[in-house]
C-alpha positions in Angstrom: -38.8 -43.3 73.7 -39.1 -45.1 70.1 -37.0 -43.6 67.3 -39.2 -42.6 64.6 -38.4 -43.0 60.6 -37.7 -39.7 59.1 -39.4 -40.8 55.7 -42.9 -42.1 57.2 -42.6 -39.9 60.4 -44.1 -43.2 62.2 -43.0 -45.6 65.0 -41.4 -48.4 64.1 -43.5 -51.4 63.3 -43.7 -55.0 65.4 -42.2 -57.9 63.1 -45.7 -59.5 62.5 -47.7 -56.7 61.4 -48.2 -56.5 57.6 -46.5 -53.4 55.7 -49.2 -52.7 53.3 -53.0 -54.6 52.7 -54.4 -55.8 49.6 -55.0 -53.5 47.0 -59.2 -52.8 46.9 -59.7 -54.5 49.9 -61.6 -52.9 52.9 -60.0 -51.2 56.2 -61.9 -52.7 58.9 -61.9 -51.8 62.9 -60.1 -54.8 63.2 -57.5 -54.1 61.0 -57.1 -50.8 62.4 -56.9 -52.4 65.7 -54.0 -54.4 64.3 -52.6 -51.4 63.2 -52.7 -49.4 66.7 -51.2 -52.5 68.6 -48.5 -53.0 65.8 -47.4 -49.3 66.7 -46.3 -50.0 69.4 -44.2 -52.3 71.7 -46.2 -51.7 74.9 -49.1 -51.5 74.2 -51.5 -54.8 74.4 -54.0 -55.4 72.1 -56.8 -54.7 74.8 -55.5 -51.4 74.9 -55.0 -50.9 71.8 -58.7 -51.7 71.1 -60.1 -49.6 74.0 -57.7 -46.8 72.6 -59.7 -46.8 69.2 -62.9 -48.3 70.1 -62.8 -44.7 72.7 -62.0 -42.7 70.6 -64.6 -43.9 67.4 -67.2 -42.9 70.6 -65.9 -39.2 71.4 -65.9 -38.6 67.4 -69.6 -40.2 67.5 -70.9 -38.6 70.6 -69.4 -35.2 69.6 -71.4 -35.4 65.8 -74.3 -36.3 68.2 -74.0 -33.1 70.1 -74.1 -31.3 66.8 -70.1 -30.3 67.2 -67.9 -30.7 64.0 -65.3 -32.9 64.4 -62.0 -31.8 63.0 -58.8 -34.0 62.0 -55.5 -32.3 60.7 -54.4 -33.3 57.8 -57.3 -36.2 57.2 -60.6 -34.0 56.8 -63.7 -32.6 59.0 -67.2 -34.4 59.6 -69.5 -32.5 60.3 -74.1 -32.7 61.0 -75.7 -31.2 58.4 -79.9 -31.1 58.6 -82.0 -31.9 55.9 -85.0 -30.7 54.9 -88.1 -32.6 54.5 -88.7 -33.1 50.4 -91.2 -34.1 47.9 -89.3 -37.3 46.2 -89.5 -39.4 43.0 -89.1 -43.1 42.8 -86.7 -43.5 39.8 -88.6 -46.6 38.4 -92.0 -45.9 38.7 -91.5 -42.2 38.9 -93.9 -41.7 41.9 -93.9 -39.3 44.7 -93.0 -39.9 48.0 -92.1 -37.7 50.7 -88.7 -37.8 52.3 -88.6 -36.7 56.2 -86.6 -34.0 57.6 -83.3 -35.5 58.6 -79.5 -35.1 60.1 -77.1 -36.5 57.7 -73.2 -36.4 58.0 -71.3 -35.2 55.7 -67.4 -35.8 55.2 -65.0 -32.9 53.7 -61.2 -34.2 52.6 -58.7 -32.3 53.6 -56.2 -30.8 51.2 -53.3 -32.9 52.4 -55.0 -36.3 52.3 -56.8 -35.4 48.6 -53.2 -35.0 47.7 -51.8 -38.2 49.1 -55.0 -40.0 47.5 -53.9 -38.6 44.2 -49.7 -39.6 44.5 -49.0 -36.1 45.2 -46.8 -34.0 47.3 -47.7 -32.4 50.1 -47.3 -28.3 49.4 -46.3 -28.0 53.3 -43.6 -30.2 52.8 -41.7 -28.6 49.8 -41.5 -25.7 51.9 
């Protein structure tokens, strides 16, 4: 079994993998992909993309299903249905009706809001 850094609490990373992306740039599957495979030692990067292309499809067919989809310390998703509305065109200022609709909505979780903002984690003073 790999030995994993107290600090990070992650497995060691593969010498070609990148420590840290560009500043403002965008995560992409791909790079998450990367990411998966560089985790690991045995793990090809076939697996590694049917591991996260899989699991992208639970999380997507569950919100389908109208489930909320929960991940500790990173947030919840969850299907939220929206009415149908009288609208305005901001320009012109004329109405337009706006169907009834599912939306998804995204909720941060106290841990990652934290992280975001450079903080410590409260659970891990403790």
């Amino acid at each position: 079994m790999e030995s994993y850094a107290p600090e990070t609490n992650l497995p060691p990373r593969r010498a070609n993998m990148p420590e840290k992306r560009e500043s403002g740039s965008t995560l992409t599957r791909a790079a998450l992909r990367e990411s998966v495979y560089g985790c690991s030692t045995r793990l090809s990067r076939a697996e590694a993309r049917k591991i996260l292309d899989e699991t992208f499809e639970e999380i997507c067919q569950a919100l389908v299903r109208g489930e909320s989809v929960n991940l500790r310390s990173f947030g919840s998703f969850k299907v939220r249905s929206k009415r149908e509305r009288v609208g305005r065109n901001p320009r012109t200022g004329v109405e337009a009706r706006i169907s009834s609709r599912k939306v998804v909505t995204f909720k941060a979780s106290p841990v990652l809001v934290a992280v975001v903002n450079g903080e410590t984690d409260s659970d891990e003073e403790a």
